[in-house]
Each structure stands twice: as structure tokens, then as C-alpha cells.
N, C-alpha and C positions, 0 to 999 in steps of 0.2 A: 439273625437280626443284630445281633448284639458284637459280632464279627462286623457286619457290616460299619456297622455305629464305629468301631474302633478302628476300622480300616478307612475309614471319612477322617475322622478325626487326628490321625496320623496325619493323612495325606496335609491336611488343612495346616497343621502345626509346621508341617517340611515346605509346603509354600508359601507360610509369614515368615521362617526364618529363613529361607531365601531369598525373601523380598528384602528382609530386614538388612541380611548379608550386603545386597546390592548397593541399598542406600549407604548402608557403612564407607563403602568401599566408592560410590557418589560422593558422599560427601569429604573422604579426604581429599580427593580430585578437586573437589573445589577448593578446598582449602590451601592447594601449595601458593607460595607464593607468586609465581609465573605459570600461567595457563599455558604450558607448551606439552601437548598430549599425540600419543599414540595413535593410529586411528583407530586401534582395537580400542583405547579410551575412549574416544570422540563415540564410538559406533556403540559404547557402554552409555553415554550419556544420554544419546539420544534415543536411548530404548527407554530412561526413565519418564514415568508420565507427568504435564502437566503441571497437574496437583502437586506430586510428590517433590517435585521440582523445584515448585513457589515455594514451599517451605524449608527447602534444601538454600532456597536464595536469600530467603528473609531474613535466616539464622547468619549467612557470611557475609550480609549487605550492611555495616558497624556504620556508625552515628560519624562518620571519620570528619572532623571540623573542616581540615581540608580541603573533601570534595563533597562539602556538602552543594553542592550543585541543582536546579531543578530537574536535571535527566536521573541523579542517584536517585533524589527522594522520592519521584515520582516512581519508579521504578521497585523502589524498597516498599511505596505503597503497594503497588499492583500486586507486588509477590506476597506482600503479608496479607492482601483481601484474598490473595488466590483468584483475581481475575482476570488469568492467565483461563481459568474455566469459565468466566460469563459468556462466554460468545461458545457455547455449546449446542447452540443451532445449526452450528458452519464444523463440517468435518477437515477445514484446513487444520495443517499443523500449528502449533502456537509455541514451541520453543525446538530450537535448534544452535547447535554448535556445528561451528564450522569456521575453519580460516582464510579468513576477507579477503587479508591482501598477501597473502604468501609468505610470513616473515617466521611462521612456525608456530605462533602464538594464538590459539582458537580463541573468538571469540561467541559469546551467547548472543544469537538473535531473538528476540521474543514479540509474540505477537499479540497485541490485545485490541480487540474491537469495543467499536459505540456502542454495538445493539443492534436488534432486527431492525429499528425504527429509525437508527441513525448511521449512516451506512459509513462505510471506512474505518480505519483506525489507526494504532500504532506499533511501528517496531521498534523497542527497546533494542538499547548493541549495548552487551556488556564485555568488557575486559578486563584483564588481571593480570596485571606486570608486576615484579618486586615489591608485592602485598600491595599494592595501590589496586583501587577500581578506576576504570577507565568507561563514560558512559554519554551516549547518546541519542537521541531519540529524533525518527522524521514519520512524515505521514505516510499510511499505505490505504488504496483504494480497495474493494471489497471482495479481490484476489487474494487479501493477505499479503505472506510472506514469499517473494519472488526474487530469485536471482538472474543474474545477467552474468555468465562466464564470460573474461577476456585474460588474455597471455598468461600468468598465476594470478588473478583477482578473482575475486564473485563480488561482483555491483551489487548492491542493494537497489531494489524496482521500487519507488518510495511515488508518491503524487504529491500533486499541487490542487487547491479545489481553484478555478479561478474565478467562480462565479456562483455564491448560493441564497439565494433570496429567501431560503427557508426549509428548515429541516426536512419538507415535505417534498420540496422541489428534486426534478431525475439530477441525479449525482454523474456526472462525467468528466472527471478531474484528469489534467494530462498525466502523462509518466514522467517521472524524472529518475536518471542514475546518479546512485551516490556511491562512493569513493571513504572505506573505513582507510583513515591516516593510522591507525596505532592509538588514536585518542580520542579521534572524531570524525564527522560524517562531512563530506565535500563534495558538492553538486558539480561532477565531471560532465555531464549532459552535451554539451557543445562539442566535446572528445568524441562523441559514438553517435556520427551521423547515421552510421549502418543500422545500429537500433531502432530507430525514428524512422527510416526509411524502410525495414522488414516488420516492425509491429504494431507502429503506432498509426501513421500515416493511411496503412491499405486499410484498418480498421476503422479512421474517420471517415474514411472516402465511400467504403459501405454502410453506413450510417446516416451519412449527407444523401448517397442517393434514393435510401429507403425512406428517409424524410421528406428527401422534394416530391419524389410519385407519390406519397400520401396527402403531401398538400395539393398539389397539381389534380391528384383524383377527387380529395374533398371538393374543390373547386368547382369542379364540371359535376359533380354531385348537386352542389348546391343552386346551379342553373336550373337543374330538374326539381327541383323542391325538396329535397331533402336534408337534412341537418348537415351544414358544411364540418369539415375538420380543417381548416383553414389554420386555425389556430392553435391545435393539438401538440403544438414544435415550437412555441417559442422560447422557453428556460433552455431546451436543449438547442435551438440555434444562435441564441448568446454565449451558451459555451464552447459552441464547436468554433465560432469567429472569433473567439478569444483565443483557444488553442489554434487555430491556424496565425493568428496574428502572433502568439507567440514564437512558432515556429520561424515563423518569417522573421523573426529577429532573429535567433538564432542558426538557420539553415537561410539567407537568403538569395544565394544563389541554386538553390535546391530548387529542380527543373518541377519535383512531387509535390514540392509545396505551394509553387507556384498554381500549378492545376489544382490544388485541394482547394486554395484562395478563390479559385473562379467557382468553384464548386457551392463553398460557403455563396458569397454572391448571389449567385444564384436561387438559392433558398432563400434568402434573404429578402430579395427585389421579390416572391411571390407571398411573402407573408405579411397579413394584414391586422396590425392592432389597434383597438380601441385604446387612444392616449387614458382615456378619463378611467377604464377598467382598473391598469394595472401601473401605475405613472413611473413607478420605479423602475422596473423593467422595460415601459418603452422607453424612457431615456437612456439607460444601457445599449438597448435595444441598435438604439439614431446613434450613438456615438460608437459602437463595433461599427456598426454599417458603413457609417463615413471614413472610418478609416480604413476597411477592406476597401474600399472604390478608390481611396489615396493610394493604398500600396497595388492596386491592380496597373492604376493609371501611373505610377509609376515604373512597375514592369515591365509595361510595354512600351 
């Protein structure tokens, strides 16, 4: 027993000062003055967890007058509350290194969500050039932390919400790709029509359709007397006409957006609201509407 006892207790002591070791050897990595690492480094960093990580940042994220910026403090916040761990509901990753835009210089992605209750959140981008921090921050929908590789880049998959009447309401914010410069984050999205065209796009278009057959069957439901679902789609068919109207500014010679346009339409003309229910949302509602019928009738 008492072998046993001291052969535990070894063990336990050789894996804190290994741990210990790790972080050591973490945290002078943080500390050079230009983050230009190894990937045997990079591949060291990202085995550290989390937790141990926020407090590895809290300590090298300095009061600097300079860049005292809202992206540092918020950031310097997160890592000092450690919640980098509140969203421990979701087994995505929440910090990573890795280098954006090919110039040698890793930068720290981090990720922090709302909450179960409030869907989406943020990716912090940290960098470290010639002892300066270098930092920005955009929104990420409830994927997380996602890249888009192109020639040496990795895009940051960042969202927009474009439409949210209430914490409660279904959350379906477009995609946008962002573009790390060396200091900050630049919405390329118009650059990567292929993007839009392989993920975004075939995903609204199956969504739109599983929406119009639900209303179209609530419909023929409700001739026979049964409780219609008529209504079951409208936050989400405000947001889906706002993202195709976006699109259509941006892609509008894009043949897929034009049929996604008809698609929205579509859904549109069969859904029925009570003005006096919900007034904010029908007025959205009539002003998406008239302008998908403006940009249809102008297509053709």
C-alpha cells in the first residue's frame, strides 16, 4: 500500500513539474519580442490548455498607454476572467496560433462565446511585433473559430447578425471573410466569390426550401382544421432576405444568387402576418419584401 502511495505520489510530482516545465518554456515564447515561431513552437503552444493560456496572456497583456485600445482591454479582460473557459458547454477550440497571412509572424486566435442562451461570439487576433501588441476583434457565429485557406492566408470566418429582434429570436447571421493585415482585421468578402458560392449559398437555398414546404404544408394543414404553422418562419425569413439582398450587392451578377432571390420570394409571398401581433417585424418584414420584388424585377 504504502509503495503504492509513493509510487502515486511520484508519478503526480513528475507530471506538475512537467507541466510546470511546459508553461516555463510557454511563457518565454510569449514573451519575445516578435512572435516569429517554429512550428514545433506553434504545435507547443497550441497543446497548452485554455485556462493555462488566459493567464499566460493576462501576465504579457501590460497597461501599454499606447495601445490602450478597446480590442487590447477587452481581450486583457477575457484572459484575466479566464473566459476563454465560460463557454465550456461547446467542445470547439477557444485558442489558437497560427500564421494569417504568411509573413512568418503567428498570430493568437481566441475564442470567446455569449452563452448557451446567447448564441455567437468573439474572435480575439492577437500579435506581437517588436514588443508592441497588435489586436483585433470581429464576430463569430456559433461554429466558432473557422478558417478559410487561400494562396498563404487563412481568412478568419467572422459573421454579421443582420437582423435580431431579440435574444430569443433563431440566430442566422451571414458569413464574412476577414483578412489579418499585420495589425488588423479587413473584410475581403467581395475577393472570394468561390466562398459564397460553395458554402454559403447551397446552405441558404436548403433552408429556404425546408422553410417554404413547411409553410406550404402548414397551409393545407390548416384548411383541414388543424393548427396552421403558417407562421413558424418569419425572424428566419427576414434574415434569409436580408442575406440574399446582401449578397445581391455584393455578387450581383452571380447566376446563384439570383435563384436564391427567387427562392427568398417565394417564401415570402406565402407568409402571413398579423400587423398588430408583431409591428416591428412586420414592418421589416414589407420593407425586405419590396425590395427582393425591386431587385427580381430588375433582373429580369
Amino acid at each position: 500500500m504504502h509503495k503504492f502511495l509513493l509510487f502515486f505520489l511520484l508519478a503526480t510530482f513528475s507530471i506538475c513539474c512537467a507541466r510546470a516545465g511546459s508553461m516555463t518554456d510557454t511563457s518565454a515564447l510569449l514573451h519575445r519580442d516578435t512572435w516569429s515561431f517554429s512550428a514545433k513552437e506553434i504545435e507547443a503552444l497550441n497543446g497548452v490548455s485554455s485556462r493555462d493560456m488566459g493567464a499566460e496572456l493576462a501576465a504579457i497583456i501590460t497597461d501599454d498607454p499606447d495601445r490602450a485600445d478597446g480590442a487590447i482591454l477587452e481581450l486583457k479582460f477575457i484572459a484575466t476572467t479566464n473566459r476563454f473557459n465560460y463557454a465550456d458547454w461547446t467542445p470547439l477550440p477557444k485558442i489558437k496560433f497560427i500564421d494569417l497571412n504568411g509573413d512568418g509572424i503567428a498570430e493568437m486566435v481566441a475564442c470567446s462565446f455569449n452563452g448557451p442562451r446567447q448564441p455567437g461570439g468573439s474572435l480575439n487576433i492577437l500579435s506581437r511585433k517588436s514588443g508592441k501588441h497588435y489586436c483585433d476583434i470581429i464576430s463569430c457565429d456559433n461554429g466558432g473559430m473557422r478558417f478559410w485557406p487561400t494562396n498563404n492566408q487563412a481568412l478568419l470566418i467572422g459573421s454579421e447578425s443582420l437582423f435580431r429582434g431579440a435574444t430569443v429570436d433563431p440566430y442566422h447571421p451571414i458569413e464574412v471573410l476577414y483578412a489579418w493585415t499585420g495589425t488588423n482585421c479587413v473584410d475581403v468578402s467581395k475577393k472570394y466569390c468561390s466562398f459564397y458560392e460553395s458554402q454559403v449559398i447551397p446552405k441558404l437555398t436548403n433552408e429556404l426550401s425546408r422553410a417554404y414546404q413547411k409553410v406550404i404544408h402548414g397551409t393545407r394543414d390548416a384548411d383541414k382544421g388543424h393548427t396552421a404553422t403558417v407562421n413558424a418562419v418569419p425572424v428566419e425569413a427576414v434574415q434569409w432576405a436580408l442575406a440574399a439582398d446582401k449578397l445581391n450587392e455584393m455578387f450581383t451578377e452571380l447566376p446563384a444568387v439570383r435563384d436564391l432571390t427567387e427562392k427568398v420570394s417565394d417564401l415570402m409571398n406565402v407568409l402571413r402576418l398579423d400587423d398588430n401581433e408583431h409591428p416591428a417585424l412586420v414592418k421589416k418584414f414589407r420593407n425586405v419584401q419590396e425590395r427582393i420584388r425591386l431587385r427580381i424585377g430588375v433582373s429580369r
